[in-house]
Wavefront OBJ file of the C-alpha trace (Angstrom):
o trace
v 32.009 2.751 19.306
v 31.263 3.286 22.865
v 27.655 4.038 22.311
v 27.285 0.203 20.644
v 29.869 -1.147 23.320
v 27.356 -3.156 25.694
v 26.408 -5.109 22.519
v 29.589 -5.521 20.788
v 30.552 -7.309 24.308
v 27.525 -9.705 23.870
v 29.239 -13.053 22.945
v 28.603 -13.897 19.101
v 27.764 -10.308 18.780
v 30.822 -8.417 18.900
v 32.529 -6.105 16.589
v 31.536 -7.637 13.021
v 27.983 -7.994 14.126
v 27.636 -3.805 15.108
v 29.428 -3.476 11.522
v 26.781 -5.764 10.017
v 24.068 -3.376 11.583
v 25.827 -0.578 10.104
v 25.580 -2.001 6.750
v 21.846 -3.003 6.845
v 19.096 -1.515 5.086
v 15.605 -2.334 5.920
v 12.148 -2.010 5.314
v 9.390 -1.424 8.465
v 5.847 -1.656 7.032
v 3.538 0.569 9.715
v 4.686 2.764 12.193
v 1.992 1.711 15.065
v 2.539 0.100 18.124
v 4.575 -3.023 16.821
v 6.802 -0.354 15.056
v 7.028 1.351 18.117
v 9.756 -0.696 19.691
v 11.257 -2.270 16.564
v 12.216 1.349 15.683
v 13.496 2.384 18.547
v 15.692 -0.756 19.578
v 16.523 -1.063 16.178
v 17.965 2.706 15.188
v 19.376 2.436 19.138
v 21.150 -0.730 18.242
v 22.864 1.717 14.857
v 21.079 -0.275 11.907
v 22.381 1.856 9.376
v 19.394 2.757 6.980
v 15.463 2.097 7.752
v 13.037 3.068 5.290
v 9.127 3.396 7.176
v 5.826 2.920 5.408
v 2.687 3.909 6.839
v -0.206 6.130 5.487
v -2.065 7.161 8.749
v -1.416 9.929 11.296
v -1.009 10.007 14.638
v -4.292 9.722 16.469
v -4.830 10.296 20.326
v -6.157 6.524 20.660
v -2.617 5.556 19.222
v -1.027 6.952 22.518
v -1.346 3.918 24.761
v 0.055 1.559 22.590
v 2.079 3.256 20.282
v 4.990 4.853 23.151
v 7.533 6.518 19.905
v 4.541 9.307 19.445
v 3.906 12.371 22.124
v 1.200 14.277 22.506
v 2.149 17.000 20.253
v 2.481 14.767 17.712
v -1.768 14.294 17.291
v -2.562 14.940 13.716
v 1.339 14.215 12.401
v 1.946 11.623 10.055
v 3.458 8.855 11.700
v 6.315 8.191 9.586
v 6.994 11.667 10.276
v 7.140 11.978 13.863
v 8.324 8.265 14.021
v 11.513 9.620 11.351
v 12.201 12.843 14.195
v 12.033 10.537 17.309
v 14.427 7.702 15.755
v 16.619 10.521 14.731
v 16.937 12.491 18.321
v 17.799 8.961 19.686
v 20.659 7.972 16.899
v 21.312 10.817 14.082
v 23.426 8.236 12.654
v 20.534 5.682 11.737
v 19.222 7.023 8.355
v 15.759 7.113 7.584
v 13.225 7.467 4.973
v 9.930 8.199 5.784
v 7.158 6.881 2.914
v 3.383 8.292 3.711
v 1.681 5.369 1.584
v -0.257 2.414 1.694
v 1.679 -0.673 0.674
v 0.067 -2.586 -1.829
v 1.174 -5.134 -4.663
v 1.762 -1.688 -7.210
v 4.049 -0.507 -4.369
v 5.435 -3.493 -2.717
v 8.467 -3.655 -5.296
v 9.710 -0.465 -5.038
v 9.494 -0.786 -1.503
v 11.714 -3.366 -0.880
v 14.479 -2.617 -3.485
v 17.832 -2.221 -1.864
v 16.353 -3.906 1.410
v 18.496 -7.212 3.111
v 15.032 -7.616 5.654
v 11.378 -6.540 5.867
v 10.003 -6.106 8.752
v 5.735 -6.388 9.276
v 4.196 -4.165 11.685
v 1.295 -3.687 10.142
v -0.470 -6.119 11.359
v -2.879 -5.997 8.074
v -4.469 -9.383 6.970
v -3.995 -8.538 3.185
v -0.552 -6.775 3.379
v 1.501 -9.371 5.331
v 0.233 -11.938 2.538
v 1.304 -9.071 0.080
v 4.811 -9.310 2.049
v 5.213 -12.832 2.514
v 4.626 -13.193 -1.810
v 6.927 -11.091 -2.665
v 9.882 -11.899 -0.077
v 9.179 -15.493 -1.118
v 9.821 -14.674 -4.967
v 13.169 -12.502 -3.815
v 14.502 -14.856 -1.194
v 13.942 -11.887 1.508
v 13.574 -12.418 5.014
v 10.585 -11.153 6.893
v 10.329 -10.555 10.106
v 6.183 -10.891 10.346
v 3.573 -10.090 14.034
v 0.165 -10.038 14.926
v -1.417 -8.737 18.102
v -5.106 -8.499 19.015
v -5.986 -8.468 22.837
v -3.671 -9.703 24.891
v -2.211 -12.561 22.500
v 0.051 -12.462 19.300
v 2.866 -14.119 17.689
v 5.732 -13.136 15.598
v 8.233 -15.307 13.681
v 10.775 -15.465 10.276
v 9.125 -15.664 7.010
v 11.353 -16.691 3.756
v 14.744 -15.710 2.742
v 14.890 -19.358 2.633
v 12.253 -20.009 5.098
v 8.721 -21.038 4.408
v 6.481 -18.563 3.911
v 3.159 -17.056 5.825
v 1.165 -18.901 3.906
v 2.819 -22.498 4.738
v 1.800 -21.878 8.557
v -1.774 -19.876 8.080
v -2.847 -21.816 4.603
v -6.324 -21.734 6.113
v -8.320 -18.331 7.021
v -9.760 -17.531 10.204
v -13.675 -17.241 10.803
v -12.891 -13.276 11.374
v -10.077 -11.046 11.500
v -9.605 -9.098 14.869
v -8.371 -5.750 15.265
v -7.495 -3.241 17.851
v -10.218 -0.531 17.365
v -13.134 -3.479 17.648
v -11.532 -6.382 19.899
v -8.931 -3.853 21.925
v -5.544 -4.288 22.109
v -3.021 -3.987 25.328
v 0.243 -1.763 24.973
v 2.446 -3.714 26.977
v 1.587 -6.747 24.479
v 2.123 -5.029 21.496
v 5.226 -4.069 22.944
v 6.524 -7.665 24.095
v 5.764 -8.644 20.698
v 7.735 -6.175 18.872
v 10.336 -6.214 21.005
v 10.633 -10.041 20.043
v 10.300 -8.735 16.709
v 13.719 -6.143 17.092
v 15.471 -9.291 18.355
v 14.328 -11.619 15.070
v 15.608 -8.976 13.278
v 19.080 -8.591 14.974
v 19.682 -12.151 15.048
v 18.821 -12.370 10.818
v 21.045 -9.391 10.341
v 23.854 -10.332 12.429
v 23.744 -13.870 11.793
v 22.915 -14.786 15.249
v 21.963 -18.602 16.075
v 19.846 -20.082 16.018
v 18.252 -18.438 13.607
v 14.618 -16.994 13.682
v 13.795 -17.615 10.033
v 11.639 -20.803 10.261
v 11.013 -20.414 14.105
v 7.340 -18.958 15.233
v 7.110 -17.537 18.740
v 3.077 -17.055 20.539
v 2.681 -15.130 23.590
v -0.854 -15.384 25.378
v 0.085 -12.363 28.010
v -3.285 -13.089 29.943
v -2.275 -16.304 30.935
v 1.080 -15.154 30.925
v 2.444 -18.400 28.648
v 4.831 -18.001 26.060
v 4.425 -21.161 23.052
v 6.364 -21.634 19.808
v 7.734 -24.045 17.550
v 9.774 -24.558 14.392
v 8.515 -24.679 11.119
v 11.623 -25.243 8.714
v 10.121 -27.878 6.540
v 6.487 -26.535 6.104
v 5.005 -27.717 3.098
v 3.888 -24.797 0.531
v 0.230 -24.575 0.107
v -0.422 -25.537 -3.838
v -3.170 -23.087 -4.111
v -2.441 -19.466 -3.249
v -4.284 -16.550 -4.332
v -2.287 -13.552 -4.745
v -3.329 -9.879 -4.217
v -3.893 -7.149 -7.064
v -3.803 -3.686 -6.590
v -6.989 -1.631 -7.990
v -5.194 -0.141 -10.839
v -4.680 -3.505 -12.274
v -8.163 -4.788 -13.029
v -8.563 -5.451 -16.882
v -11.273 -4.668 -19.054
v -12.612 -8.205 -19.225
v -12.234 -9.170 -15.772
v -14.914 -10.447 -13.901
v -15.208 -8.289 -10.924
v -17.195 -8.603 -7.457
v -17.350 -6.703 -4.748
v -18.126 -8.267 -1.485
v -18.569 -5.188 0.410
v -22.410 -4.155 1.410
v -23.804 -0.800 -0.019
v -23.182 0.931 4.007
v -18.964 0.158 3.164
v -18.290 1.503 -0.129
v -18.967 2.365 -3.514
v -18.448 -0.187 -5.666
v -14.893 -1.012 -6.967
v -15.645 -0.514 -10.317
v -19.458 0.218 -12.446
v -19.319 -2.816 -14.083
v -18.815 -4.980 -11.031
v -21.084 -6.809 -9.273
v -21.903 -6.889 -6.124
v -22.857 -10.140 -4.253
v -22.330 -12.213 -0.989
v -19.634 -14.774 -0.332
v -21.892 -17.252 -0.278
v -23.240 -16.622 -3.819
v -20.338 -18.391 -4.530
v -19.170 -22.320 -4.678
v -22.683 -23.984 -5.907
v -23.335 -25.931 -9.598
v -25.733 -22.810 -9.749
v -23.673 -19.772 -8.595
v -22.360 -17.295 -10.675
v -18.379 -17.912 -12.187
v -16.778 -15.651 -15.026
v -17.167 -17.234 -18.436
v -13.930 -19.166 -19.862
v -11.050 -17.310 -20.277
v -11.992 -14.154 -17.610
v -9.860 -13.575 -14.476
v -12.170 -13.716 -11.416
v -11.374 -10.690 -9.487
v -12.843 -10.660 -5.369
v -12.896 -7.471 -3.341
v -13.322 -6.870 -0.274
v -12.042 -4.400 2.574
v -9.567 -6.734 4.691
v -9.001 -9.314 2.098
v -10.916 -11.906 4.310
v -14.251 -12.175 2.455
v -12.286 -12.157 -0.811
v -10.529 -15.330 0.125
v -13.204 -17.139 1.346
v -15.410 -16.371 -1.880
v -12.290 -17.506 -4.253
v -12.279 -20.570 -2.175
v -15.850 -21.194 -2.282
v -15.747 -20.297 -6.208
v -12.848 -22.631 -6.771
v -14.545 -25.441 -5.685
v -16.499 -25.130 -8.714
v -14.465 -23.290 -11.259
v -10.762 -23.848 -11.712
v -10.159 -20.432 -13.998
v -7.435 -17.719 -12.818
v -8.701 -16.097 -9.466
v -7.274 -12.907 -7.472
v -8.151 -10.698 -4.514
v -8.229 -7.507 -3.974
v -8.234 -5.784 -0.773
v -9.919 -1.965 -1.528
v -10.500 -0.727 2.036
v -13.690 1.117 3.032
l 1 2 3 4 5 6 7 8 9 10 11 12 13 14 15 16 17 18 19 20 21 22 23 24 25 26 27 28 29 30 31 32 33 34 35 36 37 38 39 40 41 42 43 44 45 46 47 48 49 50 51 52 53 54 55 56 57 58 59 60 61 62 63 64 65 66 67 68 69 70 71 72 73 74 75 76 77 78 79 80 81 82 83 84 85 86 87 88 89 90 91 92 93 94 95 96 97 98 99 100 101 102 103 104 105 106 107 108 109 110 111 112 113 114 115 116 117 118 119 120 121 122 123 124 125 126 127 128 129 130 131 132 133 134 135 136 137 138 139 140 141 142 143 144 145 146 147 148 149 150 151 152 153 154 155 156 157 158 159 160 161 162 163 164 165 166 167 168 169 170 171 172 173 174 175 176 177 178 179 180 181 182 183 184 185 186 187 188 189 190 191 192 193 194 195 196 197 198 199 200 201 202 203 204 205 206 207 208 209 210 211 212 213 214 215 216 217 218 219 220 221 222 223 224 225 226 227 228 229 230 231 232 233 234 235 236 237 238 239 240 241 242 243 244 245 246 247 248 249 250 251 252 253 254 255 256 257 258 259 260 261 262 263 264 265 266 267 268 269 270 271 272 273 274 275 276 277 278 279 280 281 282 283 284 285 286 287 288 289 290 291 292 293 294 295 296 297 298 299 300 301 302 303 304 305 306 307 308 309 310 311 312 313 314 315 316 317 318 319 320 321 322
């Protein structure tokens, strides 16, 4: 135990908190540069099992931000080289490395056998994906977002309120880090946070981070948070699909411009957001499943919104990518 001991002596920690650890399986969707320190402090700390989603490789614009990759890692998958760096810093932390896309098909099998999810992939559509399903297995979820220099992360479910009881309402437009820029040391203040959320859920630490969201604005170098244990559920939520589960009938549009993609499927159609939500506008006939696409999940929202307002039929989203 001496490797663990500087922990174990951290009061409320001790002994039965490093065998807790040792017990623990979880799940890390994305190996970027949140995952970069939640793996690291994580299988340092002796969790005894992670299991690491991602579907990208290793890119040399990933190196300032994402410190568990080297150089001769470029063109590696990441859950790859992330597996060989956790296991040259603890051979004892297990690991299982998934090159894949988490989606709704996928989520399940994902988190079987898991006690806490942790989201790193900082991926409008799949922390949504995440928060659903943790919600319907009382699973906690460790959940972050960093664009520029600000972020958040906080405890989703597993008797918390979900994602979607703080962020009911979109934003105007989602950033990300290859058009707004992102900062490495605030990724990595934010997933630090996000190693210690996950300690203090697996360990039984208080006070506990499930219901508790923490903000960090590192260019004005403020810190903000509060706690969210009795946030209302939102009574309309639009859930996600995977492609492979459109139906023959459904009524199918895809929001993407002829420059992004093909479209989802030949009998689609493919129309603006803001066809959407007038007495006039098109809306599937009675009985059809409304099915929105889009590449984030963002546009698909905002139509099913906009077509709600005028049609109260069965309404998904789909996020397809490019």
């Amino acid at each position: 135990m001496s490797r663990y001991a500087r922990q174990i002596a951290v009061p409320g920690f001790g002994a039965q908190g490093q065998k807790s650890l040792e017990a623990a399986r979880i799940l890390v969707v994305g190996a970027g540069g949140l995952a970069a320190p939640v793996l690291q402090y994580l299988a340092g700390a002796g969790v005894g099992s992670i299991r690491l989603v991602d579907p990208d490789c290793v890119d040399e614009t990933n190196l300032h931000r994402q410190t568990i990759f080297r150089t001769e890692d470029l063109g590696r998958p990441k859950v790859v080289a992330a597996m060989d760096a956790m296991r040259a810093l603890n051979p004892a932390c297990r690991t299982e490395p998934h090159q894949a896309a988490l989606d709704p098909e996928t989520a399940p099998g994902l988190c079987d056998g898991v006690n806490l999810v942790l989201d790193c992939a900082d991926s409008f559509a799949v922390s949504y994906i995440l928060s659903d399903h943790c919600m319907t297995l009382n699973l906690p979820l460790i959940s972050a977002s960093v664009t520029q220099m600000a972020g958040y992360a906080g405890g989703f479910c597993g008797g918390a309120p979900s994602l979607r009881a703080i962020f009911p309402d979109l934003p105007e437009r989602l950033g990300n880090c290859a058009e707004d820029g992102v900062l490495g040391p605030v990724v990595g203040l934010l997933g630090g946070l996000q190693a210690q959320m996950a300690l203090a859920v697996l360990t039984g630490l208080q006070p506990s981070p499930l219901g508790r969201l923490v903000s960090c604005d590192a260019g004005g170098m403020r810190f903000g948070g509060f706690r969210f244990d009795s946030a209302p559920e939102p009574k309309w939520q639009p859930g996600f699909i995977a492609p492979n589960a459109l139906q023959a009938h459904d009524f199918i549009v895809d929001l993407r411009d002829h420059g992004e993609a093909e479209l989802i499927r030949e009998d689609a159609r493919r129309l603006p957001v803001e066809a959407f939500g007038t007495p006039a506008g098109p809306r599937p006939a009675t009985g059809q499943r409304a099915v929105m696409c889009c590449r984030s999940g963002l546009r698909s929202w905002q139509a099913a919104e906009r077509l709600r307002q005028v049609w109260d039929g069965d309404i998904v989203l789909l996020a397809a990518g490019d």
